[in-house]
C-alpha positions, -999 to +999 in steps of 0.1 A: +021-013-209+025-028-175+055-045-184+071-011-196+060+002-158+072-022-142+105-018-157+104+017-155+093+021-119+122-009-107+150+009-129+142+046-113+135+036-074+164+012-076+194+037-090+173+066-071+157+048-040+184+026-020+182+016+015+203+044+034+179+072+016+148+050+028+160+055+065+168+089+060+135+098+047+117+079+074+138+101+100+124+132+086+155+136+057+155+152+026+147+128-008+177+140-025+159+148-058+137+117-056+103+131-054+114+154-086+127+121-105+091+103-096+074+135-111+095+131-145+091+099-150+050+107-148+039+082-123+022+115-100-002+118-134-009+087-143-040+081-126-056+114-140-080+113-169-065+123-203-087+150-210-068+166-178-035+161-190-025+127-176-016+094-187-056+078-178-046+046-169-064+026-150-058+010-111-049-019-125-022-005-151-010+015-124-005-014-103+029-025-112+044+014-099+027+007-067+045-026-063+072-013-071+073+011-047+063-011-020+097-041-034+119-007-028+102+007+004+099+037-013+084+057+016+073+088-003+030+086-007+033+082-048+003+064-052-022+091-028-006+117-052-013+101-075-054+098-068-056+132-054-045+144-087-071+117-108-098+134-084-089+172-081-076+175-113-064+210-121-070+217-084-045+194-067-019+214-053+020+207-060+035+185-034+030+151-017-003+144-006-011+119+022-049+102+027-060+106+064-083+087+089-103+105+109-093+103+148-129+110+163-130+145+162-130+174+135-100+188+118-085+158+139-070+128+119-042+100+116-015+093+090+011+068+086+043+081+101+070+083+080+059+092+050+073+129+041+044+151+029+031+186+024-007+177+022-034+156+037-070+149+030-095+148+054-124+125+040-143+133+073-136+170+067-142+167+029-108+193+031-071+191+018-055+205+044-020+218+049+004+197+071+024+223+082-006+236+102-012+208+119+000+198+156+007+166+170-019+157+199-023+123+218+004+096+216-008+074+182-002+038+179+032+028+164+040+041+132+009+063+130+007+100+140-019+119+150-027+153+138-052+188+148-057+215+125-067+248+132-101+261+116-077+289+097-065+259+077-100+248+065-097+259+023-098+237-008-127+212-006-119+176-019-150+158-038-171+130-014-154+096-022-147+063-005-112+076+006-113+041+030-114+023-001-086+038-018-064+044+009-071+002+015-065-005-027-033+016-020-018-009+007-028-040-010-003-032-035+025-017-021+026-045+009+023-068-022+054-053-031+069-056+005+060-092+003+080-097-026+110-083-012+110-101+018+109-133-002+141-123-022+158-108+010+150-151+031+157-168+000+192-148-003+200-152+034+190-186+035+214-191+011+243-178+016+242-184+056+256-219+068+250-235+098+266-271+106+285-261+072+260-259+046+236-233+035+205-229+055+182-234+028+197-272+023+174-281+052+139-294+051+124-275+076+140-241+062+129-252+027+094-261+040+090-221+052+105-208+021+079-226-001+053-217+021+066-178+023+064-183-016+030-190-013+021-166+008+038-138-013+021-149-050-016-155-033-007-115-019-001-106-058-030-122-070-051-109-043-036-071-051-046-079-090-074-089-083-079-053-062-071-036-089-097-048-113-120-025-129-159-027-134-171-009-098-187+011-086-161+028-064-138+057-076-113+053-102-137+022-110-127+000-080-152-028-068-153-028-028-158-065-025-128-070-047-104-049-025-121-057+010-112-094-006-076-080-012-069-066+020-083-097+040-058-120+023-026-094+019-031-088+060-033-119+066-003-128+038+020-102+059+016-115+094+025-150+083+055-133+058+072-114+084+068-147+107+087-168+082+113-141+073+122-131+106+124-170+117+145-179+084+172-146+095+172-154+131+182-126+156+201-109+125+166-101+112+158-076+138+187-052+139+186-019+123+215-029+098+197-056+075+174-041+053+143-065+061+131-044+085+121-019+062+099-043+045+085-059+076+077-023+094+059-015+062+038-047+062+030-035+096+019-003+092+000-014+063-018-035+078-038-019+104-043+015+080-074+022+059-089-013+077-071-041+091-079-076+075-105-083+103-127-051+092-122-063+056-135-096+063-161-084+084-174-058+055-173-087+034-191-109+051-222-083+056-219-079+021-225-112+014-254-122+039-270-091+029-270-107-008-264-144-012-294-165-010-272-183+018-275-216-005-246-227-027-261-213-057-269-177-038-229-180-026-219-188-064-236-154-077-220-135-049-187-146-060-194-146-097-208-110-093-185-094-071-150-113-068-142-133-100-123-110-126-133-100-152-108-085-169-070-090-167-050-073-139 
């Protein structure tokens, strides 16, 4: 099954998803027919229970369309669709939905720039709220916008969940995804580039970075599979520990990624032309939404001395009970 995604997702984003529609969608473009291809192939109902007329897979099936999204920067919010249909059901209207954070104020919120939508909801607001009501107010931190609503646009009520929680699952794996493609784009570049006529990569210190950077990118994998494992308590079955464990390692994957990739490119690796960009803006942004890695940790580590025994055997149950799998991702 996840194999079959996998190859399914990779095939459609990379015929229908190439790098000049990616910065046209970020500029506020058109998709071209994307966002109707991403709807046939069934990805926007896969996450909805059968009994509602979706696929009923679980978070961690799902996972290989969400890194796939995030290897082809896909910038269209498939996988927040994706659980506002699994929790509306019947009641999730058509169109992209986005999941908000609340900006200190009601009917006021932040979302990712970016990301083409029609919908947001508002976990604070417990409301699904029209974007093309809303105004922008105060500047918002790079690649983040922030958004008012009217009280005219209060309507459909979403059900109480930990939108933090999925919004943070959502990240792990698409800047898992990001990771990946940044590995491919240095390993490529190191490759073909010469300097003192040879390829970069025949050096020690560039092979060094790469095998770190390789590293970096399958612990980010494992961290987003491990996520994605069922058995919590959480919605769609997610475990907090387990994706507060995710987010912790993928944030702090990203930061040391983008160091390496941008260091193995050189000055090429900043321009507008190369594609890494797209990759490394996403890790980025994904990193400080829905909690950065230091929020994550510091959850985590509540969690635990609110638990553990604080002995080795009190630390072994913690980690037996709450982060070793269980089942396979």
């Amino acid at each position: 099954m996840q194999e079959l995604l996998a190859e399914a997702a990779a095939e459609l984003f990379s015929r229908h998803c190439p790098p000049a529609l990616v910065r046209r969608l970020r500029a506020g473009g058109t998709d071209e027919g994307l966002w109707a291809k991403i709807e046939e192939a069934g990805f926007l109902d896969a996450l909805r229970p059968e009994a509602d007329g979706g696929a009923g897979l679980t978070p961690a099936e799902f996972l290989p369309v969400l890194l796939a999204a995030g290897r082809f920067a896909v910038p269209l919010p498939i996988g927040e669709t994706a659980i506002a249909r699994a929790l509306l059901g019947g009641a999730a209207p058509p169109g992209a939905v986005l999941i908000a954070m609340p900006a200190g104020a009601p009917l006021q919120a932040r979302i990712p720039a970016q990301r083409p939508a029609e919908w947001a909801v508002l976990p604070g607001d417990a409301a699904l709220l029209p974007l093309a009501d809303a105004r922008e107010i105060d500047a918002a931190a790079p690649l983040e916008r922030r958004l008012e609503w009217p009280e005219a646009s209060i309507g459909q009520a979403v059900p109480e969940a930990d939108w933090l929680l999925l919004g943070a699952w959502l990240e792990c794996a698409v800047m898992a995804g990001a990771l990946e493609a940044i590995l491919e784009s240095s390993i490529e570049h190191a490759t073909v580039r010469k300097q003192f006529g040879r390829p970069v990569a025949g050096f020690q210190a560039v092979q060094q970075q790469l095998s770190v950077l390789t590293e970096e990118v399958f612990a980010a994998r494992m961290a987003a599979q491990l996520g994605s494992i069922g058995g919590g308590e959480g919605p769609l079955g997610l475990d907090r520990a387990r994706v507060a464990a995710a987010k912790t390692r993928i944030g702090i994957a990203a930061r040391e990624a983008a160091a390496i990739a941008h260091a193995v490119h050189g000055a090429i690796g900043i321009t507008e032309e190369l594609d890494l960009h797209l990759a490394t803006t996403r890790l980025l942004q994904g990193r400080a939404l829905f909690g950065s890695a230091d929020h994550w940790a510091g959850w985590l580590g509540r969690a635990y001395l609110a638990e553990a025994a604080g002995d080795f055997a009190g630390t072994l149950d913690f980690v037996r009970h709450h982060l070793a799998p269980q089942e396979t991702a």
